[in-house]
N, C-alpha and C positions, 0 to 999 in steps of 0.2 A: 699390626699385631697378628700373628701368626695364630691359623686356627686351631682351638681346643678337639680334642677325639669327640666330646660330646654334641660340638656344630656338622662337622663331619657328620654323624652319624645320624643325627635330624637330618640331613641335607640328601641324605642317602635314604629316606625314610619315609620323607616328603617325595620324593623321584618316586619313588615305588608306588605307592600311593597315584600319584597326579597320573602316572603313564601307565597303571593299570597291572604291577608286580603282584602289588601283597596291599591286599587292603586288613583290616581291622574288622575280624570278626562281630556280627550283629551291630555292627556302626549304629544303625538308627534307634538300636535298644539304649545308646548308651557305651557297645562294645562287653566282651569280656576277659577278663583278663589274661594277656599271653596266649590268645587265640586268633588266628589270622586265617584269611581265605586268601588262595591265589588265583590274581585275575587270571583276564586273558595271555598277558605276554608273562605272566608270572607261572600258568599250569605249563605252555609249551615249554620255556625254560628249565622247569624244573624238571618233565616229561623228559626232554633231552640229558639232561643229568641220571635219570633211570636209565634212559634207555642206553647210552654211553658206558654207564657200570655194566649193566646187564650185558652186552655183547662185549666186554674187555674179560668178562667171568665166563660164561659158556659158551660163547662164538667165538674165543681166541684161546680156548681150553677143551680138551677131547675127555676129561676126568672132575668137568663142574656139572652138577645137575640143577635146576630151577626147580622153588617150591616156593608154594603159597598156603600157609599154613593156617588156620583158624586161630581171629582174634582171642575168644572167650576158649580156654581150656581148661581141662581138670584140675580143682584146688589144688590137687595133691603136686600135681610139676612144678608150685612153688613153695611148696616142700622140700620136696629135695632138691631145688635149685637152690637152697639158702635164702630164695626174697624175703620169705612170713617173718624167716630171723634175725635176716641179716639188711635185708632193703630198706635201712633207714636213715635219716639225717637228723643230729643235732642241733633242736631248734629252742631261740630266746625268744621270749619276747620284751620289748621295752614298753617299763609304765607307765613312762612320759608324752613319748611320742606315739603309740601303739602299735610300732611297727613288730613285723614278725621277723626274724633273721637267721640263717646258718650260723652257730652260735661255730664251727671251724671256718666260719669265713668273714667273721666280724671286723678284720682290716681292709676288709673291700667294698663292705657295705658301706651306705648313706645313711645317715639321721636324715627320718622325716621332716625332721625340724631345721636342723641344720645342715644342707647340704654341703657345705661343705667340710663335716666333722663324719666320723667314723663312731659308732655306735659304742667302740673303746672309750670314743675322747670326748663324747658331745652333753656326757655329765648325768643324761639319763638313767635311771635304774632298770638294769635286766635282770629279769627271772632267773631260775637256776635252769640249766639245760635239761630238756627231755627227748627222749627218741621221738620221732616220728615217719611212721612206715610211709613210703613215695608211692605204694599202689590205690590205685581207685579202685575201689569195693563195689560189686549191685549184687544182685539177686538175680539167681534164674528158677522160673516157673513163678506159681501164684502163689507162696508162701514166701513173707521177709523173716524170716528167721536162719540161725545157724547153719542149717542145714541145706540150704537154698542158698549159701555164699559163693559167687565168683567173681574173678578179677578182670580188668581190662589188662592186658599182659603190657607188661613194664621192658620189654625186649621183646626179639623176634626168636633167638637164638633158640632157646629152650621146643619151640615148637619144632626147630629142625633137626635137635637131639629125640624125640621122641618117634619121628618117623628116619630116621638114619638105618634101622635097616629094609625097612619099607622101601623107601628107591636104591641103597645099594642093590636089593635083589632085583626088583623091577626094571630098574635101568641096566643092569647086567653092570656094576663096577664093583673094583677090589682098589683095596687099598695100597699106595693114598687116592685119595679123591675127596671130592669137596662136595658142600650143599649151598648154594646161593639165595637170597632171598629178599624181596624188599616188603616193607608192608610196616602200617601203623604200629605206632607204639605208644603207652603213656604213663606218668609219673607225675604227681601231685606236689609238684617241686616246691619249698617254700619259696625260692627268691627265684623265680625267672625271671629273663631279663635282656636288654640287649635284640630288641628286635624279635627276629625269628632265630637267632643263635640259643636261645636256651625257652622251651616252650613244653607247657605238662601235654601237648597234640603235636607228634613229629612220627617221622617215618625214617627206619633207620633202612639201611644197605649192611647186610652183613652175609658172610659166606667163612662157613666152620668147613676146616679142612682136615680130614679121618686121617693119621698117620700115625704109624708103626712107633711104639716107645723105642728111644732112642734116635729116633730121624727129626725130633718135635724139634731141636735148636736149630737143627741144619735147616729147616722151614720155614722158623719164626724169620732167619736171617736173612735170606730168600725173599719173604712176602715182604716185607718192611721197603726192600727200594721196587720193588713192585709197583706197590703202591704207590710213594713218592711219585713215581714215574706217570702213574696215570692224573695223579690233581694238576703235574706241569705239561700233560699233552692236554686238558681242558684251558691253558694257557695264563695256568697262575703264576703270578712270579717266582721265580725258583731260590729270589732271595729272599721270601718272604717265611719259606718253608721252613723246618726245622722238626729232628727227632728228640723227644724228651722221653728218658727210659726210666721206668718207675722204680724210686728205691725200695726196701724193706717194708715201710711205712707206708707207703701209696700203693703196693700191691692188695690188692681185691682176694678176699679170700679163696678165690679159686686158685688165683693164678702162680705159676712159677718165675713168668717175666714178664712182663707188658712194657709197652711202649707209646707216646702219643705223636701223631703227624700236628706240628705245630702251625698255625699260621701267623702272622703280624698282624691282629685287627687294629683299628682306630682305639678301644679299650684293652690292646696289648697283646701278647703270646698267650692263644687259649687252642686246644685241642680240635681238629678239623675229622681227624680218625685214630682209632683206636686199635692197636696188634697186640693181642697176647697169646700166650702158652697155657690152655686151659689145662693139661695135662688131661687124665684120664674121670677128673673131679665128677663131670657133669653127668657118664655115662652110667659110672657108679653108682653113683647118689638114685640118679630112675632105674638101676638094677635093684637096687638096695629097695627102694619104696614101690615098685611094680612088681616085684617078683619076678618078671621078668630079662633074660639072657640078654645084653647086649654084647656081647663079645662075638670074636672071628676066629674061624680056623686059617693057620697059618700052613699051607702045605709043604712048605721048605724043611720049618720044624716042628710040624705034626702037635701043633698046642695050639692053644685057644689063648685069646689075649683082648682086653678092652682098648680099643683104640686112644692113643692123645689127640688134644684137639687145636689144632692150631687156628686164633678166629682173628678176622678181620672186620671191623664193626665202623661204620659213617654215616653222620645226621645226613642224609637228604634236603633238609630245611636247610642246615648249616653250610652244608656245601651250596647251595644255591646261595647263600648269603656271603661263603665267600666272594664267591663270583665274582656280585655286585659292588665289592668291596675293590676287589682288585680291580675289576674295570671301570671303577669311577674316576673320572679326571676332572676337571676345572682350566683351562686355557684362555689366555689371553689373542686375542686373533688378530693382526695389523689390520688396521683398516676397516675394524667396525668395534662398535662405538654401543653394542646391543648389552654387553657385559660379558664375563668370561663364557667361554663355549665350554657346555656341558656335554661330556660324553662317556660313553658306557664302553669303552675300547675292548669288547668280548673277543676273543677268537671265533676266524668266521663259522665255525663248527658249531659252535656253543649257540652265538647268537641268535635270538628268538625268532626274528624276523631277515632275513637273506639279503631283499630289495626293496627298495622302494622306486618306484615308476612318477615323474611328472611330466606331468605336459606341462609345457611353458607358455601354453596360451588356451583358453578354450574354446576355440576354433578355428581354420585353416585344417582340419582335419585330424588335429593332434591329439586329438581327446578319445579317437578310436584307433590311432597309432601305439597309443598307450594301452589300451582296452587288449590289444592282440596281445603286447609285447607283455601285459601281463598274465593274458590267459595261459603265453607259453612259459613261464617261467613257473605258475603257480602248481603247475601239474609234476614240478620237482620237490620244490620248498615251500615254505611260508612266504610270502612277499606281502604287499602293501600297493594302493595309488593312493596319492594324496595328492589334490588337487585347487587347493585352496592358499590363498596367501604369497607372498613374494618366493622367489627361489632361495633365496638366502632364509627366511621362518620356516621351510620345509625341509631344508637343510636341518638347520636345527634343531627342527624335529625327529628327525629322524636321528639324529646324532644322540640324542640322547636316551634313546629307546637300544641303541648299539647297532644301528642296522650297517651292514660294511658296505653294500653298493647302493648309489642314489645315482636312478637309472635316467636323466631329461631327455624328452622330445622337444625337439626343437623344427625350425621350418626346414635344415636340411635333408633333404630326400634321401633314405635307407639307412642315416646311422643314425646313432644316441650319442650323448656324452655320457660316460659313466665316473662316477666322483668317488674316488677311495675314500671313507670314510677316515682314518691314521693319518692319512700323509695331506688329505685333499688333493690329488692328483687328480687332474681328470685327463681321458685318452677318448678318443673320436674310436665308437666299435658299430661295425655294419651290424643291424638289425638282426641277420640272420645269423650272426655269429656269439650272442649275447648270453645264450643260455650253454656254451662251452666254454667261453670269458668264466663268466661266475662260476660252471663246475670247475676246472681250474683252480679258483682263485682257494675255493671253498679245499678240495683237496689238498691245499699245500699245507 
């Protein structure tokens, strides 16, 4: 019987969990819901997914600047961002089951009761649909009232529309140029779901690009294989990917075009990043409600003009949940009899951990053979000694973590065996040439 997306997707869920990815938020409370911590090989992983955006955005562009914008800001930017108005979903609830649901996404939902009927079909009574706003609300200062309202920001975007001409002037840029930026975001989503692909605590990657009305198509079309190009140098599948461009209906009231980078999860084709054509919407609206000039003098033609916005917008959670997705395999292995060999087939770039170091005995002196050969390796990457169990369960251990070299000491004098993780190859490499072996391998 051939596995359902939903055993996959435990199975991939459980991995993360057991080897230390993404655990479950407040586990010992009970948990809460759609809130996750990332362990130890889940923060380096993800860290490496920032830091990989972040240098493809301003270390491979002479016109991107970095900002870090404050979570809690002025009520009023979600004002004229459209959130207070527009920032909301369509939610049912059922009076049978008590579930709550996307009353525009009730063909994809689940009955509580009947998993396998759709909220359409499973006979239950739903309420009539009501809006409900996606921001989370507190207070700031000592007074909960009115007046004392602000939001945890639902995007990152809005904070990098308010300081835009703040680092054009500061950073000395003219347009076009961009503002890059990673940082928390949150939304009070009715149905998240799916892991860490849909979570009301995520952190987006986005970078708004200031350009000259009239240049906004030639950009949008431009950024679009851009991007593509950077989820397949993280070593996604490139048949996995796909562009879904939004019709009439699915455009967001800002936008004049948007588009989604699609991936193939185990629950189907769902959006990995998001491109649109904000036009001049955003800058407007906080001229409009600031009082404040955001426009530029053009010295060509002597006028002043509000920039369009062309943005590019990606979960961080999500993309790291790609990842995992596309590097998870199941293999059958000739000649052992342990069960399919689990592996996390990353590119070596991505992967959380570089090497893994064993000695093959502990003692004959292999156990400080290994000690050195890790000290030198560790002063580049991340690396590992494991030293515990057969060669073949440290193997497997590490295969499944995604580690690409699994370095053995053996009793021969001055080399290792180093074992490709893909292929299982191994190749005899003198000691001292172990830590240009792996940079190598890691560069290709």
């Amino acid at each position: 019987m051939s596995e359902t997306s939903t055993e996959r997707m435990a199975k991939i869920v459980s991995l993360c969990k057991r080897r230390g990815f993404v655990y479950p938020s407040s586990e010992i409370y009970g948990g809460l819901n759609s809130c996750y911590d990332y362990g130890p090989l889940g923060f380096v992983l993800k860290q490496t997914v920032k830091d990989r955006w972040m240098k493809s955005m301003i270390q491979e562009n002479d016109n991107i600047e970095p900002l870090d914008s404050s979570i809690l800001m002025h009520p009023k930017i979600w004002e004229a961002s459209g959130h207070i108005a527009n920032f909301s979903d369509p939610m049912v609830d059922c009076k049978t089951c008590k579930g709550r649901f996307r009353a525009d996404h009730l063909d994809k939902a689940t009955c509580g009761l009947k998993p396998s009927k759709t909220p359409l079909t499973c006979g239950g009574e739903l309420t009539e649909a009501r809006s409900f706003n996606l921001m989370f609300k507190t207070f700031m200062g000592p007074l909960e009232d009115q007046s004392a309202v602000v939001f945890l920001r639902p995007e990152t975007a809005q904070g990098i529309y308010v300081n835009f001409l703040n680092v054009m002037t500061t950073a000395r840029q003219k347009i076009p140029f961009g503002i890059a930026q990673i940082g928390k975001a949150f939304r009070n989503e009715i149905t998240p779901g799916n892991f860490i692909f849909r979570t009301r605590e995520f952190e987006q990657m986005e970078m708004q690009y200031f350009v000259k009305p009239g240049t906004d198509e030639k950009e949008f079309d431009r950024l679009k294989e851009v991007r593509r190009q950077w989820h397949i140098s993280n070593g996604l599948k490139e048949s996995k990917l796909r562009f879904h461009a939004h019709g009439p209906k699915e455009l967001a009231h800002y936008a004049r075009a948007a588009l989604d980078i699609e991936y193939e999860y185990p629950f189907g084709w769902q959006e990995i990043e998001g491109i649109h054509n904000r036009t001049d919407f955003d800058l407007k609206n906080h001229e409009k409600f600031s009082g404040k000039k955001l426009s530029v003098f053009d010295e060509e033609t002597k006028s002043s003009y509000v920039p369009f916005i062309v943005e590019t917008s990606a979960g961080c959670d999500r993309t790291v949940l790609t990842l995992l997705v596309d590097a998870y395999n199941e293999e059958v292995v000739t000649g052992e009899d342990e069960g399919p060999r689990v592996v996390l087939k990353f590119s070596p770039q991505i992967a959380p951990i570089k090497a893994s170091i064993f000695p093959l005995m502990k003692k004959d002196g292999l156990p400080e053979r290994a000690e050195k050969i890790f000290e030198s390796l560790r002063k580049h990457w991340r690396v590992e000694q494991d030293v515990s169990g057969s060669i073949g369960k440290r193997y497997r251990r590490a295969d499944e973590i995604g580690v690409p070299f699994a370095i053995t000491v053996d009793t021969t004098p001055d080399t290792v065996t180093i074992r490709e993780r893909d292929s299982m190859k191994q190749v005899r490499v003198s000691e001292s040439e172990i830590v240009d072996y792996v940079r190598k391998h890691l560069e290709v």
